[in-house]
C-alpha positions as CSV (number, residue, x, y, z in Angstrom):
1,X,8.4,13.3,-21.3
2,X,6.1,11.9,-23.6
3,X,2.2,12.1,-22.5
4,X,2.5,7.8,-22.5
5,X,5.0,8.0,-20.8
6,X,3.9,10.7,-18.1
7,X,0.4,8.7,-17.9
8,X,2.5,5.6,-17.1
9,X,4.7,7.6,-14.4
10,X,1.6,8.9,-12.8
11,X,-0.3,5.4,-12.7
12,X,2.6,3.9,-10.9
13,X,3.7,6.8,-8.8
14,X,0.1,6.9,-7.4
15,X,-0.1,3.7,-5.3
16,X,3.2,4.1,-2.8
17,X,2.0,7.6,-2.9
18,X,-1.4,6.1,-1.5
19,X,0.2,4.1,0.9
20,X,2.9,6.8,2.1
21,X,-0.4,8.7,3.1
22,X,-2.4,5.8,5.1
23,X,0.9,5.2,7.1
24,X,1.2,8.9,7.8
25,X,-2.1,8.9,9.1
26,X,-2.0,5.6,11.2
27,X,0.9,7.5,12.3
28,X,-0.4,10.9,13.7
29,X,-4.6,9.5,13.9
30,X,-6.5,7.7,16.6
31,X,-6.6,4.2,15.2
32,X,-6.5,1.9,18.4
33,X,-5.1,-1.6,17.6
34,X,-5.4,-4.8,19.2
35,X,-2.8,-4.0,21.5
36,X,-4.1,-0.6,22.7
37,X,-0.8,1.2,21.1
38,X,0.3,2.0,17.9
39,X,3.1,0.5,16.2
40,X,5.1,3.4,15.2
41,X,8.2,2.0,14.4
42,X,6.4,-0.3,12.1
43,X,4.3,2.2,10.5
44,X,7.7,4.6,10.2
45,X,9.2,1.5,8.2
46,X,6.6,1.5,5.6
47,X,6.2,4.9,5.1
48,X,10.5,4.4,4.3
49,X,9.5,1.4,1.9
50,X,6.6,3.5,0.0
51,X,9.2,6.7,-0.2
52,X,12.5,4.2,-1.1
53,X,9.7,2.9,-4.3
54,X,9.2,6.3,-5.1
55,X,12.8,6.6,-5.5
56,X,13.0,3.8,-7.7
57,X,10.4,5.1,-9.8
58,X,11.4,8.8,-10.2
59,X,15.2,7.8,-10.6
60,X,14.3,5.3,-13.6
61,X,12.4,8.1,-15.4
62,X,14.8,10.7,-14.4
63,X,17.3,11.6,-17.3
64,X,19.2,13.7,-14.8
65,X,20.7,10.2,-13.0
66,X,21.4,6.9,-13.2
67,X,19.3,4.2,-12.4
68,X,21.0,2.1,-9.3
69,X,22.9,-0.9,-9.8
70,X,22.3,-3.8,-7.2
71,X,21.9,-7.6,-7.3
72,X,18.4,-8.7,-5.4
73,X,16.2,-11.7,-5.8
74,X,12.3,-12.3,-6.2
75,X,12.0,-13.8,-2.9
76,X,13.8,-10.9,-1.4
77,X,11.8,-8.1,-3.4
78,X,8.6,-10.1,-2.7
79,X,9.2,-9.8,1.0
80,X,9.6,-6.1,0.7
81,X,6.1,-5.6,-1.2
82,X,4.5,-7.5,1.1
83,X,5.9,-5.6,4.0
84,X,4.6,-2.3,1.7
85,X,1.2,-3.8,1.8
86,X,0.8,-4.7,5.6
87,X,-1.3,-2.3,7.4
88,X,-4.0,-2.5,4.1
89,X,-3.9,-6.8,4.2
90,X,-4.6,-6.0,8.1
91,X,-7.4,-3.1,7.5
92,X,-9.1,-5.3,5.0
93,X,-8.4,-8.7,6.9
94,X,-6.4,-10.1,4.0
95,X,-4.4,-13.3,4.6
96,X,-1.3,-13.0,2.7
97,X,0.5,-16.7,2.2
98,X,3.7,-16.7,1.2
99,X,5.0,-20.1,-0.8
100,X,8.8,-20.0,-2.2
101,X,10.2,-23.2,-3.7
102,X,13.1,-21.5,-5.9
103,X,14.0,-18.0,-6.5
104,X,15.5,-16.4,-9.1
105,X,18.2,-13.6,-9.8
106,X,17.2,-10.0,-10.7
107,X,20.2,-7.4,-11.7
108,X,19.2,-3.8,-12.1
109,X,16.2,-4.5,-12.8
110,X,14.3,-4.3,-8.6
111,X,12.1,-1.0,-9.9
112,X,11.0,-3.3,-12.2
113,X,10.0,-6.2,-10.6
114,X,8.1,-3.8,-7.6
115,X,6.1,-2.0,-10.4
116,X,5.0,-5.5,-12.0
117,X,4.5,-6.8,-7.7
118,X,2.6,-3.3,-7.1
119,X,0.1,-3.6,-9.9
120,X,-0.8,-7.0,-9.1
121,X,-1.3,-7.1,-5.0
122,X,-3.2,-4.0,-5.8
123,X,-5.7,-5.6,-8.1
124,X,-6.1,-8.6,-6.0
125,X,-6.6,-6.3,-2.3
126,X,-9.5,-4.3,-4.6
127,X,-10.7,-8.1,-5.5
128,X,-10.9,-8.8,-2.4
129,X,-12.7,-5.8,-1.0
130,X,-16.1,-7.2,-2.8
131,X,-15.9,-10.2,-1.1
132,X,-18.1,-10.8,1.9
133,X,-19.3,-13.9,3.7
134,X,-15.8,-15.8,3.8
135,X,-12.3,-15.3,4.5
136,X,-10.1,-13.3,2.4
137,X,-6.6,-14.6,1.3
138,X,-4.0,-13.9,-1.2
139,X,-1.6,-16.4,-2.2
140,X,2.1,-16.2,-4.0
141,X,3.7,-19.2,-4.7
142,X,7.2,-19.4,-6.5
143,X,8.6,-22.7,-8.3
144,X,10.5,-23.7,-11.4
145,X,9.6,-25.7,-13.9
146,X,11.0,-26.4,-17.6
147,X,9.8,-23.7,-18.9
148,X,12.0,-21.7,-16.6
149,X,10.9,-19.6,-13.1
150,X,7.4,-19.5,-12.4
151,X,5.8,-17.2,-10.1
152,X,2.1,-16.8,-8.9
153,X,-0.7,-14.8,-7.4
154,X,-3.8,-15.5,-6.6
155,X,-6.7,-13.9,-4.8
156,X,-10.1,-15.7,-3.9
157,X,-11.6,-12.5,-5.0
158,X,-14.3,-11.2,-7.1
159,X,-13.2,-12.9,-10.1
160,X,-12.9,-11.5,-13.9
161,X,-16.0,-11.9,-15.9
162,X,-15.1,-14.3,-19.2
163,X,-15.7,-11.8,-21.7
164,X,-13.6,-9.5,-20.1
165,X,-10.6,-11.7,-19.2
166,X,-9.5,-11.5,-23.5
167,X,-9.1,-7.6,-22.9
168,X,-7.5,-7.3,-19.3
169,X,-4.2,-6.8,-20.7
170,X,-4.7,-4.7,-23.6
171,X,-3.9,-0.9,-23.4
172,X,-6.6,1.0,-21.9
173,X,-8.8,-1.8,-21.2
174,X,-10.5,-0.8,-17.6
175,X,-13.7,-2.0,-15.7
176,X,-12.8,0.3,-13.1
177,X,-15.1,3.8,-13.1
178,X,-11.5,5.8,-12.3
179,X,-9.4,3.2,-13.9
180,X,-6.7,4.5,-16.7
181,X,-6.6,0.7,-18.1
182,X,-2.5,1.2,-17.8
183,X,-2.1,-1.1,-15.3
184,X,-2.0,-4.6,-16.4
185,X,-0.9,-3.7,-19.7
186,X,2.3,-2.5,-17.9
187,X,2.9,-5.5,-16.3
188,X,2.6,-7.1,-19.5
189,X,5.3,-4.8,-21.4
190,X,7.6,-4.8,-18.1
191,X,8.0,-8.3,-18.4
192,X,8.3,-8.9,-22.0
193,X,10.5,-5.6,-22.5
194,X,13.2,-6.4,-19.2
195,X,12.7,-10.0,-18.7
196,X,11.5,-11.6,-21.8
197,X,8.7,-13.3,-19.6
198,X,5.2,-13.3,-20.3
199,X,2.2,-13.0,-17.7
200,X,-1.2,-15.4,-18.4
201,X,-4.4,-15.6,-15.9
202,X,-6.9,-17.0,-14.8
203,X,-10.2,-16.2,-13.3
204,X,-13.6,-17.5,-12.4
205,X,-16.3,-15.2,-11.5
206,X,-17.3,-15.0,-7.9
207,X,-14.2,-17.2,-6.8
208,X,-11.2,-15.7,-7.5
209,X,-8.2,-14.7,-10.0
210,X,-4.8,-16.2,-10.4
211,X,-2.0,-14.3,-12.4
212,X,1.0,-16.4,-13.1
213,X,4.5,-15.5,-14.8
214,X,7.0,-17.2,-16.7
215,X,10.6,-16.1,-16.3
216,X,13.2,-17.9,-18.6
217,X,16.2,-19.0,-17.2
């Protein structure tokens, strides 16, 4: 494997590995919920989502197998992310909205689509974490317009400062101190590469960041 390509594999590997290990520790730790108990057989299931994404993602750069063949759709795959991302929207009281208008087919191409879906409800939870004074929400909204499927994120986060938002796609463009600047520049080839779609944004400091993604029909 190329060192690219094993800087890629590690970048994306790293989050469902993250969240494998919170679950796990929810799990076996003394976190008291609302309800006095904790929700094992919830936390079980998501530590079975963040393993199954694993799977995607060591099977698509394995050269040893080949990559699985199902029909899915957005809306489906979305729902699964968002069920990946539950116990961190509820430790950092994140409001996650869900908005579908139309969906849209994906075949083979799931591992995909959760890589792009990983990458962008992780940068919008860390947008989120600055905020402080008013309520935190993320928001993903899918429609279709002429110019084909159209599908959105946004945060009332932090915000991107203008003279950065030029360079947040660009390879090895980071603000973050441990960032690798793969992230968004992923996303960007992902879609172009096993979609032919194309990812824009926009941002206002201090109020928030919207991502939005064309899919032609």
């Amino acid at each position: 494997m190329r060192k690219i390509e094993l800087n890629q594999f590690v970048h994306d590997i790293a989050t469902p590995l993250t969240m494998v290990k919170l679950n796990l520790e929810q799990l076996t730790g003394e976190v008291e919920w609302k309800s006095g108990q904790i929700r094992q057989k919830k936390i079980i299931k998501r530590i079975e989502s963040g393993i199954e994404e694993l799977d995607h993602l060591v099977s698509m750069h394995s050269h040893l197998k080949s990559p699985i063949i199902f029909r899915t759709t957005v809306i489906k795959e979305i729902r699964k992310v968002a069920h990946f991302f539950e116990m961190t929207l509820m430790r950092n009281k994140i409001k996650l909205e869900l908005i579908f208008e139309d969906d849209y087919f994906l075949v083979n191409a799931s591992d995909k689509f959760h890589r792009i879906m990983l990458n962008l409800m992780c940068n919008a939870i860390e947008a989120l974490e600055k905020v402080k004074g008013r309520a935190r929400s993320i928001v993903i909204k899918t429609s279709r317009l002429e110019t084909g499927f159209v599908l959105t994120i946004g945060d009332n986060g932090a915000g991107i400062k203008p003279a950065h938002l030029p360079h947040i796609f660009n390879y090895r463009f980071t603000t973050k101190p441990l960032g690798n600047g793969l992230g968004l520049y992923n996303v960007k080839s992902l879609l172009l590469e096993h979609f032919n779609g194309f990812i824009t944004c926009d941002s206002k400091e201090g109020e928030g960041t919207e991502f939005e993604i064309i899919l032609p029909d």
